[in-house]
N, C-alpha and C positions, 0 to 999 in steps of 0.2 A: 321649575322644580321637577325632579323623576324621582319615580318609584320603582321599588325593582320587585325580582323573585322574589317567591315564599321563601319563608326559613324555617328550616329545619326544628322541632321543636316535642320532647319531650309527649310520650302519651297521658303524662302525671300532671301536665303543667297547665293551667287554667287561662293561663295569660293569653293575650292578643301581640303581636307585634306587628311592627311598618317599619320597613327601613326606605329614607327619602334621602334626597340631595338638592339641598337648595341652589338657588341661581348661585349664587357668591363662593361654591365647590363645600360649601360644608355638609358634613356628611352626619345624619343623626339617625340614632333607632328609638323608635317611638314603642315604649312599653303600659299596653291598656291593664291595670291587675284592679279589678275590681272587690278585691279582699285586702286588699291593701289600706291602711289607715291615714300614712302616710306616702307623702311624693318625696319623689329624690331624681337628683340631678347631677351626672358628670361629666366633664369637660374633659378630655386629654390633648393637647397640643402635642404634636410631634416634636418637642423642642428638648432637651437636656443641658448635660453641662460639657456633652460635647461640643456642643456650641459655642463654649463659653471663647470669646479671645483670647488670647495668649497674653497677655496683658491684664486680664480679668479673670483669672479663677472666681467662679462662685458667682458670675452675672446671672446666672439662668435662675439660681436657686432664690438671690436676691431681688430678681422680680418676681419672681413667684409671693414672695412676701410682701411688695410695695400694690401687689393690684388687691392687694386687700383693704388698702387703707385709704378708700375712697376717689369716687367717681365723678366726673364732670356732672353727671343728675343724680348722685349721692356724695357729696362732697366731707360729709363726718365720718370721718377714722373709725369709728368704734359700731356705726350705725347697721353695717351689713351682719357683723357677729351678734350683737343685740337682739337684731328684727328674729333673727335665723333662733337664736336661746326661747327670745318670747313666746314664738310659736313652736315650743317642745321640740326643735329640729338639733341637728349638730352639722360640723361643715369641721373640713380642712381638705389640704391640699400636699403633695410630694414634689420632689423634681429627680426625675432620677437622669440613667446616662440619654436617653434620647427622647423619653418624653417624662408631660410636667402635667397631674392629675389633679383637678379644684374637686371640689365635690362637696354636697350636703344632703338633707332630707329636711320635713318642716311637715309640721301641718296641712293635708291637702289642700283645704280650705282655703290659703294663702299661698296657692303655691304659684299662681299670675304675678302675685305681687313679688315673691320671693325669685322669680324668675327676669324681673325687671330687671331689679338689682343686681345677679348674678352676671346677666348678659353684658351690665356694663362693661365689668372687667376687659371683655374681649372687644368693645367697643370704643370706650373714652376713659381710659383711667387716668388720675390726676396726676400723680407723681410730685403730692405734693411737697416742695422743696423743707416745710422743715419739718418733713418724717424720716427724710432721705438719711439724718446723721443717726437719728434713734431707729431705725431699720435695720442699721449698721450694726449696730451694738447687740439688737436681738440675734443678731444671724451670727457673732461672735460669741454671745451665750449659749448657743444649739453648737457653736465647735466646739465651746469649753467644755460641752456636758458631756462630749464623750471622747475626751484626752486619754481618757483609762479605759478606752473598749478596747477590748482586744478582736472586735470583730472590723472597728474601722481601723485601729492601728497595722492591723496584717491586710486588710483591704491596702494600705496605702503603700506599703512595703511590695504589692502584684502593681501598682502601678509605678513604681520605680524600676522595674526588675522588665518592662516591656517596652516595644519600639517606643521610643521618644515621638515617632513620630506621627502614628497612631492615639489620635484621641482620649482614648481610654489611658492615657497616663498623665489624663489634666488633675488636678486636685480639683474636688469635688463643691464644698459644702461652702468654701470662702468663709474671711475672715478678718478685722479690722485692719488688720498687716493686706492682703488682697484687693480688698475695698476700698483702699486708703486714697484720701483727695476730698478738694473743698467739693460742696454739697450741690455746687450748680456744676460743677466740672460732670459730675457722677450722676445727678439729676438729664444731664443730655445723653450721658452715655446710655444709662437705664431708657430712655425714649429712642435711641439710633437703636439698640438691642431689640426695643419691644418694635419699633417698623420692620424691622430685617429680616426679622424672625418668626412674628406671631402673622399669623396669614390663614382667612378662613378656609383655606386649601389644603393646609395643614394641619388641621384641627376635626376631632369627634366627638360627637355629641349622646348622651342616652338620655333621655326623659323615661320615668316610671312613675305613672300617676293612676287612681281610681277615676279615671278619666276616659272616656272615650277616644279613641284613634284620630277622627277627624277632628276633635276637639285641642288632643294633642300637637294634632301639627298643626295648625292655625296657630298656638301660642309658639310655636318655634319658629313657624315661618315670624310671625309679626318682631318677635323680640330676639333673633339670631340670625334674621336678614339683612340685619345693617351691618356685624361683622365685614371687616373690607378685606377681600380679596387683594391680596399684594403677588399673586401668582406664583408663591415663591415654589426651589425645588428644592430636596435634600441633597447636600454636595460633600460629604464627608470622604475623606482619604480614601482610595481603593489602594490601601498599603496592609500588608499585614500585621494582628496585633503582636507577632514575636518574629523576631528577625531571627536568620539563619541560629546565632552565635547563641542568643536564647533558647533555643533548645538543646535538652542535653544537660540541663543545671540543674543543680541541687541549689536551694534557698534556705536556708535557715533563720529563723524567727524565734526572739526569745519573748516570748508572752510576760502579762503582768499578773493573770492568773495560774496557779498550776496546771497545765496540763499538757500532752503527750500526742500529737496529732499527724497525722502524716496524707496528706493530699499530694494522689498520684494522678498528676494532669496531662490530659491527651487534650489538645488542642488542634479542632473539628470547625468544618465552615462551617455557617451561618444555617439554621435550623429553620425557619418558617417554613421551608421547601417540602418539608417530611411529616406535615402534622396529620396528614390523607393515613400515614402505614405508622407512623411513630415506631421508628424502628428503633429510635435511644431508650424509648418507655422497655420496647420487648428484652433489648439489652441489659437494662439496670431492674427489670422482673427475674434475669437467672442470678445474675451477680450479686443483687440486693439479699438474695433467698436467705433464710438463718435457721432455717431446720438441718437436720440431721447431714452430715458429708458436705454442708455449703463452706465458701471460705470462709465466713465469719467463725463457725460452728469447729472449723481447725483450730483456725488460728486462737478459740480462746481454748481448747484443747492443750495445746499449746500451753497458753499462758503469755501470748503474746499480744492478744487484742481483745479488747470490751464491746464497741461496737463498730459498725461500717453502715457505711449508704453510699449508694453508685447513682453517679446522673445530674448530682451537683453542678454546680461553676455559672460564670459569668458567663454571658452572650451577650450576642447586638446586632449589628448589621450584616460586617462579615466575618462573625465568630464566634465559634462553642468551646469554652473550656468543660470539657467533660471529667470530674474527678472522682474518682475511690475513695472517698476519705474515711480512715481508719483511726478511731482513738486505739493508742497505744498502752501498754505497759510497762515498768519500768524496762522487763524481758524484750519485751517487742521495741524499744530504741534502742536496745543495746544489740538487735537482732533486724536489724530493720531491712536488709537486704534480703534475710528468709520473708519478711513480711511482703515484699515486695516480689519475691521470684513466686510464692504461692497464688498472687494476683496475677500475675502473668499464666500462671497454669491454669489459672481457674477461667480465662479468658480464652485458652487453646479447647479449653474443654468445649467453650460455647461454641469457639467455631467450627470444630469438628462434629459437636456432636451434638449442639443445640440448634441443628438448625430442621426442625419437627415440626411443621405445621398444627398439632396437637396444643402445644409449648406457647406456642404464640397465641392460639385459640382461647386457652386458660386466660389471658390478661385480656383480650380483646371481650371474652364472657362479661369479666366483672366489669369493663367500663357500660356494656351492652346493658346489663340492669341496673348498675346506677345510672344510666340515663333513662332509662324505661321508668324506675322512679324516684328519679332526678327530686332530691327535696326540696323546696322553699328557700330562698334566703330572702334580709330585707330587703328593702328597693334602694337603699342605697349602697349595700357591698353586689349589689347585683346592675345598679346604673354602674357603678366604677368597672365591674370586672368586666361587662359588656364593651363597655367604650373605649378599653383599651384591647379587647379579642378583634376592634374594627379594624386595627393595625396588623394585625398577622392574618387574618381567616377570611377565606370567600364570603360576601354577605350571606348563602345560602347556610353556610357552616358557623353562624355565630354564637351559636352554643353549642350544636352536637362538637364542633372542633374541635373543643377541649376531651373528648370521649371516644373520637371517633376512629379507630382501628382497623384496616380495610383488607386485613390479607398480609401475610408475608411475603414480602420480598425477598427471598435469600442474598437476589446480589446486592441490592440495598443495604443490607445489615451489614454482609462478609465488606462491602467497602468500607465501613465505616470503623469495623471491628481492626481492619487492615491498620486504618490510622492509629490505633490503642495499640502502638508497639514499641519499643525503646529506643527507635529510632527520632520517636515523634513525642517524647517526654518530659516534663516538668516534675520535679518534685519538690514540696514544701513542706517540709519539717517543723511544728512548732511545738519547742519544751524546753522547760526554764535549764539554763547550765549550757547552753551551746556555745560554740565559737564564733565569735561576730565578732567587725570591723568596719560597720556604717549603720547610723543610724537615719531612720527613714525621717524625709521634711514633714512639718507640721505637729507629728504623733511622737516624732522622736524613737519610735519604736527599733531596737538592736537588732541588727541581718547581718547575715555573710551571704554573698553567690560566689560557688564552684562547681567547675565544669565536673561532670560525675564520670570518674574514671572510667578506662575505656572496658580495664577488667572486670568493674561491676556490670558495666552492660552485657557482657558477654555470654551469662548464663541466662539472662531472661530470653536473649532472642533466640534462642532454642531450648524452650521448655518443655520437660520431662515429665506431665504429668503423672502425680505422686499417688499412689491407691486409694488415701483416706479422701481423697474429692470427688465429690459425686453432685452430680446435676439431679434436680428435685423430680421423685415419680410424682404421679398423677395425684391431683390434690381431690383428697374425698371430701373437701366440703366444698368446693365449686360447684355446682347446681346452673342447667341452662335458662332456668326459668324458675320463676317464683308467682304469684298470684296470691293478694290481699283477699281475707276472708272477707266476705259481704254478708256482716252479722252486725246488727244495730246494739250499743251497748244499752244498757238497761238504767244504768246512772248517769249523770251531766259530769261527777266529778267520783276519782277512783272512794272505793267504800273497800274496808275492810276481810277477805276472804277467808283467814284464818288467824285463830288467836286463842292461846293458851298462855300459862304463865311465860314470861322473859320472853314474848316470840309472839308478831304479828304480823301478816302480809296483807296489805293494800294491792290491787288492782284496778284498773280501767282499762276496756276495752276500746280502743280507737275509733270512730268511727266519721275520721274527718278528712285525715291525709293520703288515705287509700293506698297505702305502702303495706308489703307483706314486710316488715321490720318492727324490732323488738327494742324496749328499753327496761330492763332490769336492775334494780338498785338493792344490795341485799347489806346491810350495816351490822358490824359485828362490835359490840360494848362490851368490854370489860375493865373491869378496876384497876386488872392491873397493866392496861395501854401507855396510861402517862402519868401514873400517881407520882414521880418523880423522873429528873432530867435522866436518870439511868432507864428507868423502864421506858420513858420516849424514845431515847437513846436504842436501845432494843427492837422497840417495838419499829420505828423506822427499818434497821437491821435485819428484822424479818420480812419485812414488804418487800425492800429490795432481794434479799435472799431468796427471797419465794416469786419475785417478778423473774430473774436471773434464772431460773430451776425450769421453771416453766418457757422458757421460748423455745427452744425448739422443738419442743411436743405441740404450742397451739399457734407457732408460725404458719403453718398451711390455712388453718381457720382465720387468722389475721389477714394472710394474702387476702382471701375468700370475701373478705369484709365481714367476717364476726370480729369484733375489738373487743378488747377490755382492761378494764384499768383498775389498779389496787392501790389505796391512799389511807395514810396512816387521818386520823384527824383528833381530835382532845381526847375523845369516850372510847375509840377503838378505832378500827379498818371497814373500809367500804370497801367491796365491790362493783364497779359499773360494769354490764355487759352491753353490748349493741349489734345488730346485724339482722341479718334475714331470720324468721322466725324459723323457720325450717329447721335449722342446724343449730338453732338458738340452747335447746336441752344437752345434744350432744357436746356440746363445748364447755357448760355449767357443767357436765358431770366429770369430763376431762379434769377440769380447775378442781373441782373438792378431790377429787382421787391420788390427784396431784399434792395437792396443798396438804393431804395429811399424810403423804410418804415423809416429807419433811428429810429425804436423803442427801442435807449439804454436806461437802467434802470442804476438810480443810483448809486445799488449794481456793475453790472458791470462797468460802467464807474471809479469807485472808486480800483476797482481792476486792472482793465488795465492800470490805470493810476500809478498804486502802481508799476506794472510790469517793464512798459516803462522807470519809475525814477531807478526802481532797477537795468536794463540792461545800462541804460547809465553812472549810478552809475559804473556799472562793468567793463566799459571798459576804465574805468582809471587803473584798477588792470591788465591788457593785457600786450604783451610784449613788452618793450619801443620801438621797431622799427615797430609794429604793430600801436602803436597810434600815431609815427611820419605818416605812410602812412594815418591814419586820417589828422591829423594835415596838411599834403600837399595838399590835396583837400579842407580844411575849410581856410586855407591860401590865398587858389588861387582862388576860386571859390566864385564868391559873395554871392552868396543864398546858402553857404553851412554853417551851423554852426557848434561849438564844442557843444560836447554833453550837459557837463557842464552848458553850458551859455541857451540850449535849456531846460534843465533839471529847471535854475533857474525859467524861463517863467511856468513852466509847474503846479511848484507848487502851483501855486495860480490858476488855467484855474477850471471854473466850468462845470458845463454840461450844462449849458444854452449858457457858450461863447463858447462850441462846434456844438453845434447847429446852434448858429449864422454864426460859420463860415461856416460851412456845407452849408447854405443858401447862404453866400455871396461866396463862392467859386464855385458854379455853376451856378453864375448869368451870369457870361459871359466864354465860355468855347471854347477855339480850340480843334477840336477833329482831331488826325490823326490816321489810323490803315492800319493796315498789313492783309490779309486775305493770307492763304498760305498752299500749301499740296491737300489734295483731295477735292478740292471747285471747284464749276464749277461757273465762268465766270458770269452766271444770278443767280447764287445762290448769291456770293459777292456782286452785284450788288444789288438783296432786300436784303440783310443784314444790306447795306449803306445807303438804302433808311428808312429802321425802325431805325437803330440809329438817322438820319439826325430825323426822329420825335419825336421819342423821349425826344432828346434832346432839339429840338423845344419848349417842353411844359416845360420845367425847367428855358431855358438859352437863352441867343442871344449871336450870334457869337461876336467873341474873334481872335486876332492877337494871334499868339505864341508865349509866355511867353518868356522873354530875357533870355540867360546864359552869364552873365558875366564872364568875366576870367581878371584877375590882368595880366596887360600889366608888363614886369621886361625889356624892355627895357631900355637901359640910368641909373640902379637905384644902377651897382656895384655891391658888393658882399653881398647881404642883409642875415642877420642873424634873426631867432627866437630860446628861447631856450623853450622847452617843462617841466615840472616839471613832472616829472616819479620818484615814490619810488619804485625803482628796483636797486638790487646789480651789474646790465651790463650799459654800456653808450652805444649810440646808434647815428649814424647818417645819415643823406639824404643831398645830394646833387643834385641838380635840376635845369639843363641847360634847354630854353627854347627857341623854334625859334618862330622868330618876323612875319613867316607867314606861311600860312596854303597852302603852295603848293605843288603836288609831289616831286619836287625836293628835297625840308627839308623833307619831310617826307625820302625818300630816305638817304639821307647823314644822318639825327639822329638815322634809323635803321640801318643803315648800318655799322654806328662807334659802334653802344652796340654791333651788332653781331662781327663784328669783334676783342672787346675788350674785351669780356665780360668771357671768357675761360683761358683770362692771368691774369684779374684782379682778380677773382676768386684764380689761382692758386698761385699770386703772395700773393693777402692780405690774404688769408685762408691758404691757405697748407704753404706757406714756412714763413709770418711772424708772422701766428699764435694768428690773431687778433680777430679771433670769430668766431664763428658757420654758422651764418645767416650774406655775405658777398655775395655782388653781384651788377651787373647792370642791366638797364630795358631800352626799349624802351618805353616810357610813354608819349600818345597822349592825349591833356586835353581841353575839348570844341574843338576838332577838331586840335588844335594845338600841332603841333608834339614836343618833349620835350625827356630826357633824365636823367634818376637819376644813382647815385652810392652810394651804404648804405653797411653799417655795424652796427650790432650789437656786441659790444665788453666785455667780464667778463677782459678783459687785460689789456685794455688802454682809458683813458679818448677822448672827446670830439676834444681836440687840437691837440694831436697823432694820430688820424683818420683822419683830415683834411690833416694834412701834408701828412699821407701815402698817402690818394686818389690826395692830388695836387702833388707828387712826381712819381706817378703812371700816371699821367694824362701829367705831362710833358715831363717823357720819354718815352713816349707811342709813339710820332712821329717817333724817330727812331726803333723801332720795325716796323711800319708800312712799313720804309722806305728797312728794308731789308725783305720784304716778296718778294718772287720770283714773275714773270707775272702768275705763272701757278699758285702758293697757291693764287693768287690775286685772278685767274679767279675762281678758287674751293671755294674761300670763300666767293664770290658775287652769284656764283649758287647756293651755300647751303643755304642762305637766301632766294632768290628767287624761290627754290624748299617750303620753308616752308611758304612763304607769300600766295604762290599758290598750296598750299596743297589742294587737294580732298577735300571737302567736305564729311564725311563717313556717314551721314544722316540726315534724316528732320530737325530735332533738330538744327544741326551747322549750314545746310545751312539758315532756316527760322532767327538765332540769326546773323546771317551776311548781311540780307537781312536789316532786323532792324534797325541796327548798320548805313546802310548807309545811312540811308533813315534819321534817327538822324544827320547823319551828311554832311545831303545835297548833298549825293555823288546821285543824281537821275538819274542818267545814270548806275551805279551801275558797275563802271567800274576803279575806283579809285585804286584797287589791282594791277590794269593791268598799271596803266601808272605811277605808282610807281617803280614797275617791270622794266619798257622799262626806265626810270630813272638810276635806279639801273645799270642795262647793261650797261649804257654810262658811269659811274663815274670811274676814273682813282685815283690809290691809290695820284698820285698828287692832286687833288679835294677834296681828305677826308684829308688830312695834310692840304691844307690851311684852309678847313675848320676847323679845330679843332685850328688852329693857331687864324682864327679870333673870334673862338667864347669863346674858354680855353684858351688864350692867354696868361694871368697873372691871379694869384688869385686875382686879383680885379676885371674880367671880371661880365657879367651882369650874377646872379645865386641866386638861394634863398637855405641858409643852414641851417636844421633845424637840433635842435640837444637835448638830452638829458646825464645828469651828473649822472654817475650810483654812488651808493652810497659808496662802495670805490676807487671812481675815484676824491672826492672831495679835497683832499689835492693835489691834483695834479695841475699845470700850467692850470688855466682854459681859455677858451674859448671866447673873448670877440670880442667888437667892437663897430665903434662910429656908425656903420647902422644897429644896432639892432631894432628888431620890437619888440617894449613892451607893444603898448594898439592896439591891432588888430583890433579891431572895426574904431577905427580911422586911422589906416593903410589903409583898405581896403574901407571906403569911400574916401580917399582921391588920392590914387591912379588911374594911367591911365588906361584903360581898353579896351579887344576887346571883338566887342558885335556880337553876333549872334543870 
């Protein structure tokens, strides 16, 4: 076994690490976090579906799936997901093009045992022969789920359109057409692929445990030592991923969403080499810019483009697709060669005149104090992200890597920017109405490729930068340095700092994370937000209006790392801000200053408004159990609408009834906010005194907007059906308690957690009913509630019902034989996760929020859930599901969708069906808060 160099590590960061190498070549980092609640563990194999044979699309991804389903010393299907639920953990796993990521976290407590099991996979997995045909089936419900993405469909269309002979144009995801063969044939193959391939030489390991170092590696040596070294080496094509004739072509893609896109591809070697200067980061920092004279900032001047981002695209071994990609306008497709010759100028510009050590310095700053202080994640997006930086990054640089900016290289860059010329281009066009003549395999998705005249190219390779482009001055909110106040707060949990009528501000001072950063929440209620689909209609209209108004005035502060986000929600608009506290005021006063010029021109208002209808437009084409979890908030929630019905309002709304509303919406205003992080006490305090004025001169206090919620008491088993053109059916079922105490809140989480590991293994793995199958604990307006969904390509609308009422009613006796001791493991594993750590500002300040929304002002409601939890005896959770799942006539609202070969099937009906929702939901009883 060797141990190497220290690694590099954060001055914020508490943790310990060891990076070792076992005898057998496997390679692990050993993470000590003694704040940590829970362990987590990641595995990445260097294997993909580049590997897959040419004969087998989709082997790599399908055993990623079979090493789940038991172990020569765990031999039960369901037993590894189970153990992993019981003890409050979660686990899944990816396969992408070159490697294939397992991963979980659990209760530290269990995390030897939880490691046993894990290890097997890489060890003796069973493969066993009759999971091999229902394996199948599941990896063919994960292709059918996303037949209508348009992110896999144009994915599959870049792999048609490159060398054949180059890996990266294998199909991906496989498929029962792919997979096809008896079950011992495919059961050897699946075992030739896992010896060939899985080799502990080619595999990395993270452990994150509240564990000691040497502690750690003792369980990794004992349980990741038997791993067998099969010595293998990576051998893929040294062929390029586009052949000569490939470049040079225009691609056309006709999407099944509306939209207007255009990806301008430079195709760049293989990146790992560059991570020391990151010269593509300093590249896509000028290009990306969106303040004042940037390209995006023309072009929507213009009228030709909405937004842009540089630095995109696929990579791998030996290759960067580097892309521009530009959503368009209807102007900017009909203009798409100006859209394209302004890219090229904006790119002459970098190389002429961007090449300033200053320039470079600004980007290399902000990674320089987010690693100084670098925040918290959990131990399991921090085992996964680790385990796989072991594949690109010197051991020494296993975390700074990702941050680490070392200096401008001018000829570094200019080579690179060299490549970004029309000589060396791809472009991909995607929006509905093109000319196409092949449809891509599997996805069916409509293309054309043509060679892109010689006359188009002509003007880019000698670009004339145009006067309105200008490369970004010096950003005034980039700061070299920052330092957290060291001031002890005075309260455990934020308290109140000002408060007069319609208007109060909450405060806490940090004094945990020792970050100089800020979280501000400032909630703006008014009546007239969402009293109807027209005023939500608007009120949306404004957010975006006033998001769109605002960037390139607080683009520099966004570089800088001050964010902020504006969200319409039932009662009004939130404000979030975040960033260095430093510049934290100056950017709030920006935003108010801004936000009541309220100066929209009719060109943009016309365009925003084109947008808003196209996205709402779009999310009818989503996946049917995505726009049922729409549907169950626009259901339940009075001031929430369907998109559609807002979408109808919108089309006739002019810019003068925006305006009005704008007026009448902060005629009367409740304001609540959050002040939180490195704020000191009288700083919050004049914070709350200059909003209280401000506001003063626009509005008069305002009580707090109502959220209605649809009372389902007494109403039986009410049905809606959803109309989704999609080839899967899809269902929600949504249990709701009749009050908002710990207690229900208690017994509703505590029956999903409990359930939610069988139903899973019962409706997914063994009867094969869909991809996307599960339960949820789902609190709504405060009221605790319960759903169980499936998405199904197998079985309609009325065969889902019955599995889940079938599932739901033998579910008491499962409960009834769990032992006292899995009782008490399964009520701590919850309650470990309810009261999980907070791992930084960020979580803690977004829970702080949450409670203050939900009236919890003592900020203590985790806790007496908790002590609930403890007392409930598995007799308590059986009556309770006895009085509340009683009969499928009990009180529940089920929404549902008929996929399109589900319709000759026994459908789905009833005499409590909801058919005009409007009049559903004024007429019903409601709880109001």
């Amino acid at each position: 076994m060797q141990t190497s160099m220290p690694i590099t590590k954060s001055p914020n960061d508490h943790r310990q690490y060891q990076y070792l190498q076992l005898d057998n070549g496997l390679r692990i980092l050993l993470v000590e976090d003694h704040q940590a609640q829970q362990a987590a563990a990641s595995m990445v194999v260097n294997v993909g579906h580049f590997d897959d044979p040419a004969s087998r699309p989709g082997m790599a991804h399908f055993l990623e799936h079979m090493l789940f389903l038991g172990t020569e010393k765990y031999p039960n299907s369901g037993e590894y997901h189970a153990f992993i639920n019981q003890h409050g953990g979660s686990n899944n796993a990816w396969t992408g093009t070159e490697q294939t990521n397992f991963f979980f976290s659990i209760d530290a407590e269990v995390f030897e045992e939880s490691l046993d099991r894990f290890s097997q996979f890489f060890i003796a997995p069973c493969f066993d022969l009759e999971l091999v045909d229902r394996e199948r089936h599941a990896i063919e419900s994960e292709f059918s789920l996303k037949l209508k993405d348009d992110i896999r469909r144009t994915y599959q269309v870049q792999k048609e359109t490159v060398n054949p002979a180059h890996p990266f144009s294998k199909f991906s995801v496989g498929n029962l057409k792919t997979l096809d063969g008896d079950e011992k044939t495919l059961r050897q193959e699946l075992l030739d692929f896992y010896q060939s391939h899985y080799s502990a030489n080619l595999m990395t390991l993270c452990l994150v445990a509240p564990l000691p170092l040497d502690e750690l590696s003792a369980l990794a040596k004992s349980y990741f030592s038997p791993i067998e070294n099969r010595k293998l080496a990576k051998q893929y094509p040294n062929v390029a991923i586009y052949e000569a004739a490939q470049l040079g072509q225009q691609i056309n893609i006709v999407p099944l969403k509306e939209q207007r896109r255009v990806a301008i591809t430079f195709p760049l070697p293989a990146i790992d080499r560059f991570y020391k200067r990151k010269p593509l980061t300093f590249i896509s920092h000028l290009l990306g810019y969106e303040g004042k004279g940037s390209l995006l900032s023309h072009l929507k001047e213009q009228g030709l483009a909405i937004n842009l981002s540089a630095g995109g695209g696929v990579n791998g071994y030996n290759f960067k697709d580097y892309n521009i990609s530009i959503q368009l306008t209807e102007k900017g497709l009909l203009q798409l060669d100006d859209v394209i010759q302004a890219s090229f100028e904006y790119l002459e510009l970098i190389k002429t005149q961007g090449m300033q050590a200053w320039r470079y310095q600004e980007r290399a700053n902000l990674l320089k104090l987010a690693f100084k202080y670098q925040e918290q994640i959990k131990p399991l997006d921090l085992a996964s992200h680790l385990s796989i930086n072991m594949h690109h990054y010197e051991v020494s640089d296993l975390i700074y890597g990702d941050y680490r900016m070392d200096g401008l290289d001018v000829t570094q860059v200019i080579e690179l920017l060299e490549l970004m010329s029309p000589d060396n281009l791809r472009i991909q066009l995607i929006s509905p109405d093109l000319d196409t003549e092949k449809q891509a395999a599997w996805y069916h998705s409509p293309y054309q490729v043509k060679p892109i005249d010689k006359q188009r190219l002509h003007p880019w390779r000698d670009p004339d930068v145009r006067e309105a482009l200008k490369l970004p001055d010096p950003n005034p909110f980039i700061i070299e340095d920052s330092i957290a106040r060291d001031v002890k707060s005075d309260h455990p949990v934020p308290v109140v700092v000002c408060q007069e009528t319609g208007y109060r501000i909450w405060h806490k001072k940090d004094d945990e994370f020792n970050v100089p950063k800020g979280h501000m929440y400032l909630s703006l209620d008014s009546h007239q937000a969402a009293a109807t689909p027209k005023h939500a209609a608007l009120t949306r209209l404004y957010v975006e209006m006033l998001l769109d108004y605002l960037t390139e005035c607080t683009y520099p502060a966004e570089v800088a790392g001050l964010s902020y986000n504006i969200y319409p929600h039932q009662g009004g608009i939130t404000l979030h801000l975040t960033g260095l506290t430093g510049k934290q005021e100056a950017l709030l006063s920006l935003l108010i200053n801004k936000a009541r010029e309220r100066n929209f021109t009719q060109d943009r208002f016309k365009q925003i408004k084109k947008q808003i209808l196209r996205n709402w437009f779009n999310q009818s084409r989503a996946k049917p159990i995505s726009q049922l979890f729409t549907s169950l908030t626009v259901t339940l929630q009075k001031r929430s609408f369907e998109p559609q019905r807002m979408a109808e309002e919108l089309e006739d709304i002019t810019l003068d009834d925006l305006h009005n509303h704008v007026r009448a919406f902060y005629e009367k205003i409740h304001l609540e906010g959050l002040v939180y992080g490195d704020w000191l006490t009288e700083e919050a305090k004049a914070l709350g005194k200059r909003l209280d004025h401000i506001l003063s001169l626009v509005s008069s206090p305002s009580g707090e907007s109502e959220r209605e919620l649809i009372k389902l008491e007494n109403v039986g088993t009410l049905m809606r059906e959803v109309s989704v053109n999609h080839q899967d059916s899809s269902i929600i079922v949504y249990y709701q308690s009749a009050e908002a105490t710990p207690l229900k809140m208690a017994l509703f989480s505590l029956l999903n957690h409990t359930m939610s590991s069988t139903f899973f293994h019962e409706l997914r793995t063994k009867r094969q009913l869909g991809y996307m199958v599960g339960t949820g604990y789902l609190p709504l307006n405060r009221y605790p509630g319960m759903i169980f969904y499936v998405q199904s390509p197998t079985a309609g609308p009325l065969k889902l019902l019955e599995a889940i009422d079938e599932f739901i009613a033998d579910f008491n006796y499962a409960v009834m034989q769990i032992t006292n001791d899995q009782w008490e493991l399964t009520k701590q594993g919850l309650i470990n996760q309810i009261m999980e750590h907070d791992p930084n500002l960020k979580t803690r300040g977004q829970r702080y929020w949450s409670s203050i929304g939900n009236k919890d002002y003592d900020f203590n409601q985790r806790e007496l859930v908790v002590e609930q939890i403890g007392e409930l005896t598995r007799s308590d959770l059986i009556k309770f599901m006895m009085q509340k799942m009683r009969t499928k006539h009990g009180d529940r609202l089920i929404l549902f969708t008929t996929g399109e070969q589900h319709r000759n099937q026994e459908q789905l009906a009833s005499d409590n069906m909801i058919t005009d929702l409007r009049s559903f939901k004024q007429r019903a009883a409601k709880f109001n808060y």
